[in-house]
C-alpha positions as CSV (number, residue, x, y, z in Angstrom):
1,X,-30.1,31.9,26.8
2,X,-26.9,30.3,27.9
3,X,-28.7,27.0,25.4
4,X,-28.5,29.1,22.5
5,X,-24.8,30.8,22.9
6,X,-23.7,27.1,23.2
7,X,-25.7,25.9,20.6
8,X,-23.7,29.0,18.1
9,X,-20.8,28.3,19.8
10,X,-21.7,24.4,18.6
11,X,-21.3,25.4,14.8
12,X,-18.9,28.2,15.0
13,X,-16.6,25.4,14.6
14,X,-17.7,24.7,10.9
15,X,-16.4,28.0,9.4
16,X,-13.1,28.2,10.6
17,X,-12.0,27.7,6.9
18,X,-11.8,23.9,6.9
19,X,-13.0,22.8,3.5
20,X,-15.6,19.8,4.6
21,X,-16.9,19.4,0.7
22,X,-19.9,20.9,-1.4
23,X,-22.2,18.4,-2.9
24,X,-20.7,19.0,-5.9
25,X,-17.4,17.6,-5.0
26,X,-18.8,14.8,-3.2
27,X,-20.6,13.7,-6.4
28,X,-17.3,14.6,-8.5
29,X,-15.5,12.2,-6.0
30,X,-18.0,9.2,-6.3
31,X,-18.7,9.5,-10.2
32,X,-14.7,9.1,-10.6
33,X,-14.6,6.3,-7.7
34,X,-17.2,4.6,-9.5
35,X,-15.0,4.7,-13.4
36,X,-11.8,3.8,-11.5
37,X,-13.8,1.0,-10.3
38,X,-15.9,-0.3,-13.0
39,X,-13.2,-0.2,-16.0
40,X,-10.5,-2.6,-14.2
41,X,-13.2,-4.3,-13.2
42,X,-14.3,-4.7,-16.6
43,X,-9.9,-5.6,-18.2
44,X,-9.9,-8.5,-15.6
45,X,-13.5,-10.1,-16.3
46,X,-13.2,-9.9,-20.3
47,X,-9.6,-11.8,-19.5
48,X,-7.3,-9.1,-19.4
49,X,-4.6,-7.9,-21.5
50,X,-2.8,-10.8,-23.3
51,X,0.3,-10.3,-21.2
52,X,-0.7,-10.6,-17.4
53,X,1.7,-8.1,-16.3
54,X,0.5,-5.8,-17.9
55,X,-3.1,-6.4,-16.6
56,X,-1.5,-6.2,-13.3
57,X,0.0,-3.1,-13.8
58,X,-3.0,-1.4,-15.0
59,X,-4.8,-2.4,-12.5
60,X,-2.0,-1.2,-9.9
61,X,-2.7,2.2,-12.3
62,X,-6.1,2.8,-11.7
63,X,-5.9,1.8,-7.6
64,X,-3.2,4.3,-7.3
65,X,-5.3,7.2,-9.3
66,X,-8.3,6.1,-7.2
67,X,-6.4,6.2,-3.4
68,X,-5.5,9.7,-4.6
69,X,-8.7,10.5,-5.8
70,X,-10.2,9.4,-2.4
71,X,-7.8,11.0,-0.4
72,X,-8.4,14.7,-2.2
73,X,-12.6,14.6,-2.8
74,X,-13.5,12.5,0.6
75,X,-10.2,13.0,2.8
76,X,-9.9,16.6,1.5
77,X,-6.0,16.8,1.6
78,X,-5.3,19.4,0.0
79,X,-1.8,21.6,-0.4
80,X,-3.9,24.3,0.9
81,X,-5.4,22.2,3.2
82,X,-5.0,23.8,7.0
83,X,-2.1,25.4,5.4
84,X,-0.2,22.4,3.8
85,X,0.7,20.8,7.0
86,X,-2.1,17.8,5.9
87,X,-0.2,17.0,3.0
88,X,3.3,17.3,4.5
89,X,1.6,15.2,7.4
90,X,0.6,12.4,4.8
91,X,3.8,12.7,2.4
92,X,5.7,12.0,5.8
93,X,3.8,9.1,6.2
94,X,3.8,7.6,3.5
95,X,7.8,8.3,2.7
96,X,8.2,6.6,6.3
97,X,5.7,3.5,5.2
98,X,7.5,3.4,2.1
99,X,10.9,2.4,3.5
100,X,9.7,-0.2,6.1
101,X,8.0,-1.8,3.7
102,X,10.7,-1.5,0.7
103,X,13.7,-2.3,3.8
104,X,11.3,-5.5,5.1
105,X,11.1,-7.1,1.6
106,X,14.9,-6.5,1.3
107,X,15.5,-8.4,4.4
108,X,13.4,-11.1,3.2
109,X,14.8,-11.5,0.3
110,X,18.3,-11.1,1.3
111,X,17.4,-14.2,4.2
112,X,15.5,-16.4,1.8
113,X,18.8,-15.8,-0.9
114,X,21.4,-16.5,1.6
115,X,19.2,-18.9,4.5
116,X,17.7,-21.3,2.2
117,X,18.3,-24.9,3.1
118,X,18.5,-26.0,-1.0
119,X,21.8,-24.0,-1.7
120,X,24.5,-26.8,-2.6
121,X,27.7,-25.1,-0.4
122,X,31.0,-26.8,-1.4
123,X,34.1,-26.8,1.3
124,X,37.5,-28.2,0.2
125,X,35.5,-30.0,-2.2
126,X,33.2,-32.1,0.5
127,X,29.1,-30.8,0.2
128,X,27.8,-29.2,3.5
129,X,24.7,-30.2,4.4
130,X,25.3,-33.6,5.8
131,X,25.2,-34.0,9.9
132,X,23.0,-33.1,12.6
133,X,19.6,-32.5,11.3
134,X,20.1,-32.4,8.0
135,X,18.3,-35.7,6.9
136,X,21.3,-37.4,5.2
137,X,22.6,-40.9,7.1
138,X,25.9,-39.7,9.2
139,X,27.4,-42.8,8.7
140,X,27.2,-43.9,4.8
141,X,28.6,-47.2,5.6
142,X,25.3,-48.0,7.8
143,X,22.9,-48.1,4.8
């Protein structure tokens, strides 16, 4: 007897109003993953658009549509979704995701602009970049 309460007590754990999916929305889910698949795949192996950015942008496009359709037919976030807090959960996410990445490629950029050996830097008229280390001969009258 005490098999079968914990057996009910097993699956009393599936209707506490999570939304897990019908079949139906599984098959919605993998019909659209499968177009959002098959049509950029399609652009880039007929050549793409004449212009490659814009093949690349399209692309971009569709992957976008298809992390969101993933993340509402498989992930089931929803708005009403354990009362919103999924969604809030995953907009904080990626907001946060957003400005590491976005601040990291700053930096980089910023470093490789003002860091990079190549710059020609003039003071009082004499070029920096001859010395220590720098390749040039220190002495120009020993060539």
């Amino acid at each position: 007897m005490a098999h079968h309460a914990h057996a009910d007590a097993h699956h009393d754990h599936h209707g506490d109003g999570h939304s897990h999916g019908s079949f139906k929305s599984y098959m919605t889910g993998f019909v659209l993953s499968v177009i959002l698949t098959v049509i950029p795949f399609w652009i880039v192996m007929s050549g793409g658009f004449e212009n490659p950015t814009t093949t690349i942008l399209t692309v971009t496009g569709f992957a976008i549509v298809q992390i969101i359709v993933h993340v509402i037919y498989f992930l089931h976030v929803t708005p009403t979704s354990e009362e919103g807090w999924t969604l809030t959960s995953t907009v904080f996410t990626l907001v946060v995701v957003g400005i590491m990445v976005s601040g990291s490629v700053w930096v980089m950029f910023n470093m490789n602009a003002n860091m990079m050996p190549n710059h020609s830097m003039t003071v009082s008229g004499v070029e920096q970049g001859q010395g220590m280390g720098s390749g040039a001969p220190e002495n120009p009258e020993s060539e």
